[in-house]
GUKE-692872 format. One line per 5 residues: number of its first residue (from 0); their letters; for each residue x, y, z of C-alpha. Coordinates in steps of 0.25 Angstrom, whole numbers, padded with zeros to 4 digits. Layout:
<atoms>
NUM) a) X,Y,Z ~ ...;
</atoms>
This chain:
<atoms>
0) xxxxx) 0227,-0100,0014 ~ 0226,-0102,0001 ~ 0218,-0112,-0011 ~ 0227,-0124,-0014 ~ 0233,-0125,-0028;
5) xxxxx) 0225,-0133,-0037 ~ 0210,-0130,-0031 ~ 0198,-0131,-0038 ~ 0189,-0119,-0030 ~ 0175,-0115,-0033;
10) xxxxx) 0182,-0103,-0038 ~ 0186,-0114,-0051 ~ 0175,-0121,-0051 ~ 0165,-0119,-0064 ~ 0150,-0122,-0066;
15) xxxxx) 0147,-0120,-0049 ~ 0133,-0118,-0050 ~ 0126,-0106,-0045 ~ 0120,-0106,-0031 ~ 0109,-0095,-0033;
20) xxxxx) 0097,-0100,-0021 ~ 0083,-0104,-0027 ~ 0075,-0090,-0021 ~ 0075,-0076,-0023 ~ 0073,-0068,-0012;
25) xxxxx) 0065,-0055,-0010 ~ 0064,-0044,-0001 ~ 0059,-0033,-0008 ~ 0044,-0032,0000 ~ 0031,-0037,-0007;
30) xxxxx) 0023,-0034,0004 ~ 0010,-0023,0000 ~ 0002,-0022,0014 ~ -0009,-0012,0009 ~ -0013,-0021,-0002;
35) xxxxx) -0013,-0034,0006 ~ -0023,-0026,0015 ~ -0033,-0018,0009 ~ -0044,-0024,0002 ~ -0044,-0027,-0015;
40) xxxxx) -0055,-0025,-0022 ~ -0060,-0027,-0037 ~ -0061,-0015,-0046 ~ -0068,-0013,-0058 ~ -0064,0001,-0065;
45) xxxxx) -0049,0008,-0066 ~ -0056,0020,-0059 ~ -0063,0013,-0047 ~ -0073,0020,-0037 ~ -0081,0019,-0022;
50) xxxxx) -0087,0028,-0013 ~ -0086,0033,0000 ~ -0096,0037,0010 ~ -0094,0046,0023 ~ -0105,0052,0032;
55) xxxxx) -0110,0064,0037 ~ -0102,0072,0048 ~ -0106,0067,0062 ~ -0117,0079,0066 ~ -0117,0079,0082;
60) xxxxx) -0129,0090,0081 ~ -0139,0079,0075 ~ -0152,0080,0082 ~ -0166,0082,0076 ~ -0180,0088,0082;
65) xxxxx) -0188,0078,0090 ~ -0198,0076,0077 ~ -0192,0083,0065 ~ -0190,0081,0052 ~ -0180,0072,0047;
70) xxxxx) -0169,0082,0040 ~ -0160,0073,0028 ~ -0147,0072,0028 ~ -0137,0075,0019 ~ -0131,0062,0013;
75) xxxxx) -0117,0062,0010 ~ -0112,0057,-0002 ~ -0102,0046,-0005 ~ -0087,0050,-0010 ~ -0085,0042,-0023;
80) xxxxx) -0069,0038,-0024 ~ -0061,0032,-0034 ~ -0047,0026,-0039 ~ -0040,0021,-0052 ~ -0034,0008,-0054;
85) xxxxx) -0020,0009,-0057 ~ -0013,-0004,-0064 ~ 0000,-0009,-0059 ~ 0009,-0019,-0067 ~ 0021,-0027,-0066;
90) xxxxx) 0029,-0033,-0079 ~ 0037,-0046,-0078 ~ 0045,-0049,-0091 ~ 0054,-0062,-0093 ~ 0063,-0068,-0104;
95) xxxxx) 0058,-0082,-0111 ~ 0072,-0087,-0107 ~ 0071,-0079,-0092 ~ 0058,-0090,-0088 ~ 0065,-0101,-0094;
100) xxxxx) 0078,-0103,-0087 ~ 0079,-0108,-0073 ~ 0082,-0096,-0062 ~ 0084,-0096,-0047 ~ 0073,-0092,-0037;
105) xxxxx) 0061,-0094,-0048 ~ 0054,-0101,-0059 ~ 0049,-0094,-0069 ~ 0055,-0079,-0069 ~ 0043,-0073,-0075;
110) xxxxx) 0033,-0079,-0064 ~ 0044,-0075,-0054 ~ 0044,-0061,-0059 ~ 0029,-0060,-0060 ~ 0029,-0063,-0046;
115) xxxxx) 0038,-0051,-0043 ~ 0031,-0042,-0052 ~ 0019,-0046,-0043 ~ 0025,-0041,-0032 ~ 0031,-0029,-0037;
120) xxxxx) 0016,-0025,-0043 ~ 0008,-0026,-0029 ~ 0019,-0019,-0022 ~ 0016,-0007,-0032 ~ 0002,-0010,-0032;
125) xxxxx) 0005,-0006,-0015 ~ 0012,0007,-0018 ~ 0002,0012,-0027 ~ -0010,0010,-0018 ~ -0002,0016,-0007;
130) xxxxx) 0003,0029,-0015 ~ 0000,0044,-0014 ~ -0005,0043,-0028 ~ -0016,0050,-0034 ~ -0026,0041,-0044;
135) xxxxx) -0024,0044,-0059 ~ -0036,0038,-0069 ~ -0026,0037,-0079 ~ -0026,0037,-0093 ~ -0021,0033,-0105;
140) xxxxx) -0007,0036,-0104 ~ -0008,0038,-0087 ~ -0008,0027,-0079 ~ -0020,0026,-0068 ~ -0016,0027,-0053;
145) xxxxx) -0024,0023,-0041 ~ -0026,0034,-0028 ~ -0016,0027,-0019 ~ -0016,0027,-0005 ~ -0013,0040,0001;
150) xxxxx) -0021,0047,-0013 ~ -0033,0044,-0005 ~ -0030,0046,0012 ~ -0034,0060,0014 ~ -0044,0060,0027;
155) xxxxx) -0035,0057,0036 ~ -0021,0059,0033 ~ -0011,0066,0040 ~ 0003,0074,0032 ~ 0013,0084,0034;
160) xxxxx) 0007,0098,0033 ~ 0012,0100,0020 ~ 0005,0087,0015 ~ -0009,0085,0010 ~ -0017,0074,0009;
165) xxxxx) -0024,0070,-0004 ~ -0038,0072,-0007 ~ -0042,0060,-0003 ~ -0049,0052,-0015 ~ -0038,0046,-0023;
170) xxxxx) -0035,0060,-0031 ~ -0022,0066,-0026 ~ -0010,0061,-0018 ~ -0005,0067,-0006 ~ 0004,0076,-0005;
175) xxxxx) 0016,0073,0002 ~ 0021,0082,0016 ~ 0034,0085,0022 ~ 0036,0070,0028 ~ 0035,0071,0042;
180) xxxxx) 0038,0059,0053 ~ 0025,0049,0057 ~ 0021,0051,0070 ~ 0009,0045,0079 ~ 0001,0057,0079;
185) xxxxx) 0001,0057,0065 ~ -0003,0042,0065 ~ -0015,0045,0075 ~ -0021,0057,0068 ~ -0024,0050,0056;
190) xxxxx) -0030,0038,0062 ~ -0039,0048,0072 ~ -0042,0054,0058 ~ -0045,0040,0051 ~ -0054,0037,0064;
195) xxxxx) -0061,0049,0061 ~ -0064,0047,0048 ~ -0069,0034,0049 ~ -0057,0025,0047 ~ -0050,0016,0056;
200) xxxxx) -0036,0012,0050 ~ -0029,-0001,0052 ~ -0017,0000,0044 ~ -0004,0010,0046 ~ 0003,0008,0034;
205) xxxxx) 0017,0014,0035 ~ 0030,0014,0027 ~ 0044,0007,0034 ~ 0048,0022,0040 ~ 0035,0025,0045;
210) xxxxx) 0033,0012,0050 ~ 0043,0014,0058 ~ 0040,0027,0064 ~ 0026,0021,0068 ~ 0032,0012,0076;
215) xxxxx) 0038,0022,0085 ~ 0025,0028,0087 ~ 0022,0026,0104 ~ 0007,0026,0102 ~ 0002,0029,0117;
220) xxxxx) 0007,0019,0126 ~ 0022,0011,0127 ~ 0026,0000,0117 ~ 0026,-0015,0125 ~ 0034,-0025,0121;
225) xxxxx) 0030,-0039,0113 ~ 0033,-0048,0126 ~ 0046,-0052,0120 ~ 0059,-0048,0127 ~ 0066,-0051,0113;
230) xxxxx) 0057,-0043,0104 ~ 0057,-0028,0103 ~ 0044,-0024,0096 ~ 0047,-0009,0090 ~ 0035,-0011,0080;
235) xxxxx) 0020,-0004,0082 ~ 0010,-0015,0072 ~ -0002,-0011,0078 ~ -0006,0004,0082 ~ -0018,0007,0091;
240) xxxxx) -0024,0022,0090 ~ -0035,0027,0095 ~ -0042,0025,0084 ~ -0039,0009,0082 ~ -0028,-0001,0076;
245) xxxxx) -0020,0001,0063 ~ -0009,-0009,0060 ~ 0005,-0004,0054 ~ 0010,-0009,0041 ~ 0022,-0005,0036;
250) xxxxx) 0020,-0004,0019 ~ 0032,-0001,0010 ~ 0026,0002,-0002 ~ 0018,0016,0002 ~ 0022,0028,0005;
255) xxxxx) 0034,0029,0015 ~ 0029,0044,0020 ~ 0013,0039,0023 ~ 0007,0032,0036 ~ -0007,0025,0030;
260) xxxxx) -0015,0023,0043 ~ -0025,0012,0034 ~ -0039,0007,0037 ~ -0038,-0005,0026 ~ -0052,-0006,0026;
265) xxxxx) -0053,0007,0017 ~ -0043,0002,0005 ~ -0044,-0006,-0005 ~ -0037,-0011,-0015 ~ -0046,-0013,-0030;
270) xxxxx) -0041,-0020,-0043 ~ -0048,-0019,-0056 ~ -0055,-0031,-0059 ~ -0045,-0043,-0065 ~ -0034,-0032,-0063;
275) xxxxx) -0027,-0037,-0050 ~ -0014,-0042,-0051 ~ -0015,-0048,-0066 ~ -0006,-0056,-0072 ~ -0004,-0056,-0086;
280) xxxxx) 0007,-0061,-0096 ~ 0011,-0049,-0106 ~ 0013,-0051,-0124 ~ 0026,-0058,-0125 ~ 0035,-0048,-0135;
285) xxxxx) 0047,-0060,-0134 ~ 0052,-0069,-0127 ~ 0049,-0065,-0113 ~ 0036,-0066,-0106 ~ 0030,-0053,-0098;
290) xxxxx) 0018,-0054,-0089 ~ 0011,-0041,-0080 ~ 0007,-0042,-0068 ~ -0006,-0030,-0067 ~ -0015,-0025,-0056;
295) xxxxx) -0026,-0013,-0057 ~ -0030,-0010,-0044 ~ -0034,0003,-0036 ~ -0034,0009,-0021 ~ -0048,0010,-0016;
300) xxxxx) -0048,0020,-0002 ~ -0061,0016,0001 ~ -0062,0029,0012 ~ -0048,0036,0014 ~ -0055,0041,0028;
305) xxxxx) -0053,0029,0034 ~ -0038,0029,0031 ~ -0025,0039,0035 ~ -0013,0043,0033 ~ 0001,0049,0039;
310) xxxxx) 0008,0056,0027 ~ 0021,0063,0025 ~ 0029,0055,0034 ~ 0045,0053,0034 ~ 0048,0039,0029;
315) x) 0064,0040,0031;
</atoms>
C-alpha cells in the first residue's frame, strides 16, 4: 500500500524533539579484587621499608648431656625489604561552555568525568600492584615504580623450565617460560610448597581463561549437584587441599599467564601520607577547568614465603 496524497508523516514534521533516555550505561568493568582485599596502610617515605624474620632449620639431633653447659645459639637475623611509591594520575579537562549547557545522563560534566577518571585510576592502580614489574627509585627525569606482585613471589613458584623466577625482594621481574596449560598438579605443589614454608593461602586469583580451566580440575572425588534439577553447576568457588581452603577469584586486571595462590594476610597495600586518592583542581590557562585526581602508594609483601604462584600458563 501506499501513503495517501496530501499526508503530513513524521518524515515532514520539523522541530520533533529528541528522545535520548536520561542514563548512560556502562559495561566496561570497575571491579579491582586484590585491592578491595588486602590491607592499606599509611606510609611516610617514597622509599618505604619492614623486616622479616625466619627461624633456625628444625634440628631433629637436639639433645644435651644430663648437666652440661648451656652452648648459645646463633641468632638469626632479620631480612630488611623495601619498595618505592610510585604516583598514578588521571586528568579531567572541560570547556567553560561544556559545564554550562544542559546534557543527558549527568549534571555537571566535569564531576561526571572526575568520577570516571576515578575509576579508570584505581583500576590501573590494580594492574600495577599485580605486575611482573621490577622497583625503580626514580629520578629526576625517571619516574619511580613499585615491585609489583610477581617481582616479589620467589619461594614458592612453579614455571616452565625455561622460566626463572625473580630474586624474590622486589628487584627484578620474572622472566617469562614457554607458556604451558594449568593443571592440578601444578596448583598443588605450590600450596604443599606455601605450607612448608609457613604460608597458608586463601586466595586463587586467576585471569578469565585460567579460570576456566580450574574449574575443570576433578580434585579427588566426583562433583555433586546443587540439589536443583534445573541448575547445572559447572563452577569450582571453593577448593579444598590438603593443606586448607583457598577461594577462586577471577581478576581482569593481572597477568593472564599467572595462577597467584594468595594468603592476603601477607599483602598490603601503603599510600604516602595525605597522598591517597587526592583531588585537586589544576591553574586555569582559559576557559576550561582541569582538576587530577592523584594517589602514591606501594606494594608491601610482608613475607613472599607465605605466598605462590603458577606461572607461564596459556591464556587463549
Amino acid at each position: 500500500m501506499t501513503q495517501p496524497t496530501g499526508t503530513h508523516s513524521t518524515y515532514d514534521t520539523i522541530g520533533i524533539r529528541d528522545d535520548l533516555e536520561g542514563a548512560i550505561y556502562k559495561v566496561d568493568p570497575a571491579d579491582t579484587p586484590f585491592f578491595a582485599m588486602v590491607e592499606k596502610t599509611t606510609v611516610k617515605q617514597i622509599k618505604h621499608e619492614w623486616q622479616t624474620q625466619s627461624l633456625a632449620a628444625a634440628n631433629g639431633s637436639n639433645a644435651v648431656i644430663e648437666g652440661d653447659d648451656a652452648t648459645t645459639d646463633a641468632a638469626v637475623a632479620t631480612i630488611r625489604l623495601d619498595n618505592y611509591t610510585q604516583i598514578s594520575d588521571k586528568v579531567a579537562q572541560v570547556s567553560g561552555t561544556n559545564r554550562s549547557v544542559e546534557a543527558a545522563g549527568r549534571g555537571d560534566e566535569l564531576a561526571y568525568q572526575l568520577v570516571l577518571k576515578g575509576m579508570e585510576l584505581r583500576r590501573d592502580i590494580e594492574t600495577i600492584l599485580l605486575a611482573n614489574q621490577a622497583k625503580v627509585a626514580g629520578n629526576d627525569t625517571t619516574a619511580r615504580l613499585i615491585g609489583g606482585i610477581e617481582s616479589w613471589i620467589a619461594t614458592n613458584s612453579d614455571e616452565a623450565g625455561d622460566g626463572t623466577a625473580p630474586t624474590g625482594d622486589g628487584s627484578d621481574a620474572r622472566a617469562d617460560g614457554t607458556a604451558r596449560a594449568f593443571t592440578e598438579d601444578q596448583l598443588k605443589d605450590v600450596l604443599q610448597s606455601c605450607w612448608t614454608n609457613g604460608g597458608k593461602p586463601d586466595t586463587l586469583m586467576m585471569g578469565a581463561f585460567n579460570r576456566r580451566q580450574f574449574s575443570t580440575f576433578t580434585g579427588a572425588s566426583t562433583r555433586f549437584d546443587a540439589g536443583d534439577d534445573k541448575k547445572l553447576v559447572a563452577s569450582i568457588e571453593l577448593y579444598v587441599s590438603d593443606w586448607g581452603e583457598i577461594k577462586a577469584v577471577p581478576n581482569r586486571f593481572m597477568r593472564a599467564s599467572s595462577a597467584l595462590a594468595l594468603d592476603t594476610d601477607f599483602w598490603c597495600i601503603g599510600f604516602l601520607r595525605g597522598r591517597r586518592f587526592r583531588l585537586h583542581p589544576l591553574a586555569k590557562t582559559g576557559d576550561t577547568d582541569r582538576h587530577q585526581i592523584l594517589a602514591e602508594y606501594t606494594l608491601v609483601a610482608k613475607n613472599e614465603k607465605a605466598s605462590g604462584i603458577v606461572a607461564d600458563l596459556t591464556s587463549s
